[in-house]
N, C-alpha and C positions, 0 to 999 in steps of 0.2 A: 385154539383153546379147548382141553377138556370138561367136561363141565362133571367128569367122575372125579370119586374122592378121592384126594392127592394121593396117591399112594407114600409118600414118604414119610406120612404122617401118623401117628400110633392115634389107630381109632379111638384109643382110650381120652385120648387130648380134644375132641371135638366137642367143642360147646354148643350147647342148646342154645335155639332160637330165643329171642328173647318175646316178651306176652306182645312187646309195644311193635315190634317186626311179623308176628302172626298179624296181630290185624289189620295194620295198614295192607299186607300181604292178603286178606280174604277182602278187604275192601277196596284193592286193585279188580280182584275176582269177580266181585259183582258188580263193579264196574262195567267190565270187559262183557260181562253174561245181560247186563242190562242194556248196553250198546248192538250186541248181538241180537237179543232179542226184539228191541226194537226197530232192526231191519229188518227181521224175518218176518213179525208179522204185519200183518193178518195172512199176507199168502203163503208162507210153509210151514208156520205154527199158528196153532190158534190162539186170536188175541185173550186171552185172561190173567187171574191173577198169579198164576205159576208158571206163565212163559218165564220169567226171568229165573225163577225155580227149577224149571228143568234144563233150559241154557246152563247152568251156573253147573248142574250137575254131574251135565256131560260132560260141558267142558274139563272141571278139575279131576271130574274122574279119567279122563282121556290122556291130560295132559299129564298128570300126577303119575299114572302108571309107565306116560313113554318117557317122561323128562326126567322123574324123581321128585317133581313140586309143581305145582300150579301154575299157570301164569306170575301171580301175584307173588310167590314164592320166588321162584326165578329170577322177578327184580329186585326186588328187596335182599338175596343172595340166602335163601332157606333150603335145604335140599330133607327128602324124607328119606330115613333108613331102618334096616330093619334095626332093631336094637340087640339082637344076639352077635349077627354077622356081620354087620354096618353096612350088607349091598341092598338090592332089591323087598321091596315087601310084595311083588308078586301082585297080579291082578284081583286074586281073591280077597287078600286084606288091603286092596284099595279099593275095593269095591265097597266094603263095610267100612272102613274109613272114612267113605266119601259119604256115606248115605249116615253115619253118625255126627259128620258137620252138619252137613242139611237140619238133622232134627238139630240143632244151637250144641250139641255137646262138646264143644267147645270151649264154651264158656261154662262146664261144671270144669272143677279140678281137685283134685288130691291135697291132703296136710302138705304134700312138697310141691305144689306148684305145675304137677303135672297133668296136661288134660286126658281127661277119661277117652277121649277118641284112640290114642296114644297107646294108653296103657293096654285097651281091648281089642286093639292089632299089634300089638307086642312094636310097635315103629316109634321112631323116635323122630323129630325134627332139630336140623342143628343148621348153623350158622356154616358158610363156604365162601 
């Protein structure tokens, strides 16, 4: 199974993730990063209130960049692309992607329903 975008398929036809598929998708996420983290620490993270914060970070930034979508993404079937070219958005704008989920921007959005993470790494999320 490819888990790249079908090619047969006119980018133009790919649907956006729907809001009720992102969150269960970020709330797989910190699932995952709060299971994680609580095996690590105390001995390879320090136990505080941002273990699971910086778990959660790595993680989707890590995972995001090699898969195309997060853990959480991945099952729920979300994949992120760029929105000019429909392939990669590149480790830089997952980088800032990732550290604009962290700060909630997420949950700001556009008159059309688009989130501002989105829009300020030019990537889109769509449905696979």
């Amino acid at each position: 199974m490819s888990f790249g975008i079908n090619q047969g398929k006119d980018p133009l036809d790919f649907e956006d993730a729907s809001q009720g598929k992102r969150f269960i998708a970020i709330s797989i996420d910190w699932a995952i990063a709060w299971s994680t983290a609580t095996l690590l620490t105390p001995n390879i993270i320090p136990e505080n209130s941002f273990s699971t914060l910086l778990v959660f970070y790595i993680q989707v930034l890590l995972v995001t960049y090699f898969l195309q979508s997060s853990m959480g993404q991945f099952l729920v079937g979300v994949k992120v692309i760029d929105k000019n070219n429909y392939g990669r958005i590149g480790f830089k704008r997952t980088l800032i992607r990732t550290t604009l989920i962290i700060l909630v921007l997420p949950a700001v959005f556009t008159k059309e329903s688009e989130p501002y993470h989105n829009i300020l790494t030019n990537s889109r999320a769509i449905r696979i």
